[in-house]
N, C-alpha and C positions, 0 to 999 in steps of 0.2 A: 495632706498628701494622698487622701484616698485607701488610706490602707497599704500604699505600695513601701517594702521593706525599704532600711535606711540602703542597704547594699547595693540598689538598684539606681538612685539618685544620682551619685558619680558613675562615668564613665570606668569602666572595669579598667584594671591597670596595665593586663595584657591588649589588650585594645588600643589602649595610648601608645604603650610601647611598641607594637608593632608599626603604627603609624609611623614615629619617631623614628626607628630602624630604617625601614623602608624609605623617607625622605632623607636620612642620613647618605643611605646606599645609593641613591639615584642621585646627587650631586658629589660623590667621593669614589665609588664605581660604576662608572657610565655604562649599563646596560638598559637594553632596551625595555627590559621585563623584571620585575623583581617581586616577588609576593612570601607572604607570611604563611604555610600552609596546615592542614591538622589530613591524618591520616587515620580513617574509620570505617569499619563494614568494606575492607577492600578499596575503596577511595583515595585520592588524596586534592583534599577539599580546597581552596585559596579563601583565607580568613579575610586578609587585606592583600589589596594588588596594590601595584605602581607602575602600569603599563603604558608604555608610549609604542608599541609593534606590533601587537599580536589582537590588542581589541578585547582580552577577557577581562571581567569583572569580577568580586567578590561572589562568593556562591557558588560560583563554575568548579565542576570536579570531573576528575579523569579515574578511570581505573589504575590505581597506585603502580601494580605492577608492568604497565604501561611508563614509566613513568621513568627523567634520568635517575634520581634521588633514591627510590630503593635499592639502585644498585652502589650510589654514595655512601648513602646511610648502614648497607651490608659492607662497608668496604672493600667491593672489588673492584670500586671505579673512584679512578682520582676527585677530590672533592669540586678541584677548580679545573675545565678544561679551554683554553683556548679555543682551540678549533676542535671542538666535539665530534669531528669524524673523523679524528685521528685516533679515537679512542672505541674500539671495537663495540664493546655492550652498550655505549651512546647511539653509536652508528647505526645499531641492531634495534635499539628501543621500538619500541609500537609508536610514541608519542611523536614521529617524527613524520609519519604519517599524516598527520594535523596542521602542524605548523613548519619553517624552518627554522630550525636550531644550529645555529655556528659556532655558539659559545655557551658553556653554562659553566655555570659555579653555585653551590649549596651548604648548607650545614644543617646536621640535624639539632634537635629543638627537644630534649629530654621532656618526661613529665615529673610531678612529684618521686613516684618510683622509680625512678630511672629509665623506664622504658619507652620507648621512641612517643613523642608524644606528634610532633609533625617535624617541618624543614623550610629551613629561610630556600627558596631557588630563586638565583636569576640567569638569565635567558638573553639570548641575542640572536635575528637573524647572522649575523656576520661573523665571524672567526674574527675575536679580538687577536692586539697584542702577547706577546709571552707574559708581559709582566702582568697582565690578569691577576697569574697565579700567585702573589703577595699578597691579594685579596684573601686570601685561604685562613690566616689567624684573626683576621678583623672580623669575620662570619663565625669562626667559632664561639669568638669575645660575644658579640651579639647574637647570638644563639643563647650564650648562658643568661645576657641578660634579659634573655624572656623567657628563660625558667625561670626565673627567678620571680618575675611577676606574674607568672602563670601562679608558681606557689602559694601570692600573696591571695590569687582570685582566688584559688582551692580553698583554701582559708576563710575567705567570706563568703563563698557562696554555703560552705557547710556552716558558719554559724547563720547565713539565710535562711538555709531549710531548717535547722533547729529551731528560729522563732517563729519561721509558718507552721510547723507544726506545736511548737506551744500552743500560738492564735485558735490555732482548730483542733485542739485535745478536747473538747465537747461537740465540737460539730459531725458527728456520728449519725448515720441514721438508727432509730431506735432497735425497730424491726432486728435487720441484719448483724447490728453492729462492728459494720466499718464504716468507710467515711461516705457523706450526705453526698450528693448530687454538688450541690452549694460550696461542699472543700473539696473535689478533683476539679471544679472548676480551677478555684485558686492555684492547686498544686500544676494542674496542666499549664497555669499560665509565667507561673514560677519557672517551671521545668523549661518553660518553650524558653525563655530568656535566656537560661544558661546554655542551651543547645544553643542560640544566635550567636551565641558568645565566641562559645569554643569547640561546638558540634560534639560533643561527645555522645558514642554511641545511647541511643534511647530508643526505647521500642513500649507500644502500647497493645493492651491485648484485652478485646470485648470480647465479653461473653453472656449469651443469652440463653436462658433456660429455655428448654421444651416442654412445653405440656404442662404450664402452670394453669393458664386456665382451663385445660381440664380438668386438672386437682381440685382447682374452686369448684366447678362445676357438679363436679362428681361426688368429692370427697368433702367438701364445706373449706370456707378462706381458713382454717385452724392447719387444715392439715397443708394449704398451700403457703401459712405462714411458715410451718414446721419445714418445707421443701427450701424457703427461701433462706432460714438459719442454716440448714446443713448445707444448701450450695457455700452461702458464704464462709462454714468454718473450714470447709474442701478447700478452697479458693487460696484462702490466708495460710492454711497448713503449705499450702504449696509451692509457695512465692517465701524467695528473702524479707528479714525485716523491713530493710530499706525499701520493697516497692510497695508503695498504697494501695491498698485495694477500696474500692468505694462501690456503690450501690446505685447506679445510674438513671435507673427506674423503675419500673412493675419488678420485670424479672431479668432487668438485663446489670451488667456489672463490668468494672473496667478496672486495669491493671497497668500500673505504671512501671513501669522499669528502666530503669536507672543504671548508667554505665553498662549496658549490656547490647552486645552486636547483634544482628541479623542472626548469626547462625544460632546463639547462644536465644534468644530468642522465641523460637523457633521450638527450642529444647525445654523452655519455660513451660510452652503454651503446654507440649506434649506432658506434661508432669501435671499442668494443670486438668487438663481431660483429663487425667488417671485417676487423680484425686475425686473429682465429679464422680466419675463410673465407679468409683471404690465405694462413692457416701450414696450409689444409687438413685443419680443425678442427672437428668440428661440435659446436653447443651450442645447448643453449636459454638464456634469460638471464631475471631478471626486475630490475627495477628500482622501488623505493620510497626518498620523502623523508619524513626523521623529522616530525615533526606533535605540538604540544605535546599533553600528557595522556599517549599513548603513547610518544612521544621515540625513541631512537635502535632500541631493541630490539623496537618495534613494526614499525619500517620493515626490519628484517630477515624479520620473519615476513611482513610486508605484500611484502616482492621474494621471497621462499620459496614462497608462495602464486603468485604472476606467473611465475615461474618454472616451478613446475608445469602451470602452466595451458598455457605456452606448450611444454613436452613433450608433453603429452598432446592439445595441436592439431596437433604436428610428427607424433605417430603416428597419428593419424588421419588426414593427409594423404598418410603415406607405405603407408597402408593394411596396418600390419605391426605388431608389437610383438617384432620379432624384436629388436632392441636395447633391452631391458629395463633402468628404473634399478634400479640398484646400490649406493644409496651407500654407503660405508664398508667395502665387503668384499670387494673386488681393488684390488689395487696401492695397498697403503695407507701403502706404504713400511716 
């Protein structure tokens, strides 16, 4: 099989189940739109759809608080509304803007910790019947049971990452000592799965030294070995267990992070420069959060891009291009 985990073989069990809900729902409550959604980075994403109105697909995401379902999921909006302009904070939504909405009805979708993980919504051009509203316990019933199989994935996907990283507990580069080139590939492509999956927030963050080859230059490859160890113990002190740090090439290095939003992100990177500038390290850094359609391997090229950006404003500030990047062709171990 390639090396690919046994967890990846079957069809993840939230995946099925949604499917299954969603066909249940569209032949027992005839609405026009019905989809499975995950809510992240301000978003609320559509896992699976089952649309006959409106034309959206899986992938499609709207600004959440745009949205009917936040105001569901907060409780200040009945869960099932008939005619959704009878219902003020419906009536007011951003999202209506978009499309026409006559009828909705929702349920939130817990995670492991109980905290809002997404929301079954469905949707109609047209102001249904009253009796909609009996739909109300049948949505919660199937709500729980896709926590439930949310939990089961939770469960495999963490004993997933436990056997990729057994697999790669030697594939280190020697030099730096975090992981080769060769295991963030693996781990990116691990990661990128479970984001298709279930979108949970991930975020990538490259970072590229400055002025390693002038350290070689200047100072002999020893002392820009010794530069590229204390980036990397900065880098690791910096970041949780749980995100990998790996050694991407000459002098550049990448940062996985895991369950963590935009903002939080963001606040990562900044801990990360502190650490660099504390071990008297210079770097540029760029940081991106994966985003469904493009997913985990967009947000690498998306922080590769940020990355760059922010070298080529450090050399134009220091009004030199005497420290030239390099990557992959000193001290490559």
């Amino acid at each position: 099989m390639n090396g690919t985990p046994t967890a990846r073989l079957a069809e993840p069990k939230f995946t099925a189940a949604s499917r299954q809900v969603l066909a249940y729902l569209t032949e027992h409550v005839p609405m026009g739109f019905w989809a499975v959604t995950r809510v992240e980075n301000g978003r609320q994403t559509y896992l699976a759809v089952q649309d006959d109105a409106y034309g959206m697909r899986a992938a499609a995401s709207h600004d959440w608080e745009a949205s009917f379902c936040v105001h569901m999921t907060a409780g200040t909006a009945p869960a099932v509304a008939p005619d959704a302009h009878a219902v003020p904070l419906y009536a007011r939504a951003a999202a209506n803007s978009g499309i026409d909405i006559g009828a909705y009805a929702g349920a939130g979708i817990a995670d492991v910790d109980g905290s809002l993980f997404g929301a079954i919504c469905g949707l109609d051009p047209e102001v249904q019947p009253a009796d909609l509203e009996r739909a109300g316990p049948l949505l919660v019933l199937l709500s729980q049971l896709l926590t439930t199989a949310l939990i089961a994935d939770r469960q495999a996907n963490s004993l997933t990452r436990m056997a990729l990283q057994a697999r790669l507990s030697a594939d280190f580069d020697p030099l730096s000592g975090v992981y080769s080139r060769g295991a963030w590939g693996r781990l990116l492509e691990e990661e990128a799965a479970f984001f298709q999956q279930l979108a949970d927030p991930t975020s990538v963050v490259v970072i590229d030294l400055d002025g390693l080859k002038a350290t070689n230059d200047e100072q002999g490859h020893a002392a820009g070995d010794e530069l590229i160890r204390r980036a990397a113990g900065a880098i690791s002190r910096a970041v949780r267990s749980e995100d990998p740090v790996a050694r991407l090439g000459g002098d550049e290095f990448g940062v996985l992070l895991r369950d963590c939003t935009a903002v939080a992100a963001l606040e990562r990177a900044g801990a990360i420069r502190r650490a660099l500038e504390q071990a008297d390290v210079a770097a540029s850094l760029g940081v991106a959060s994966a985003v469904p359609g493009t997913g985990l391997l967009g947000a690498q090229q998306a922080a590769d891009l940020a990355m760059y950006q922010e070298k080529r404003t450090r050399r134009r500030e220091r009004g030199s291009a005497d420290r030239c990047f390099v990557a992959g062709h000193v001290n490559d171990g």
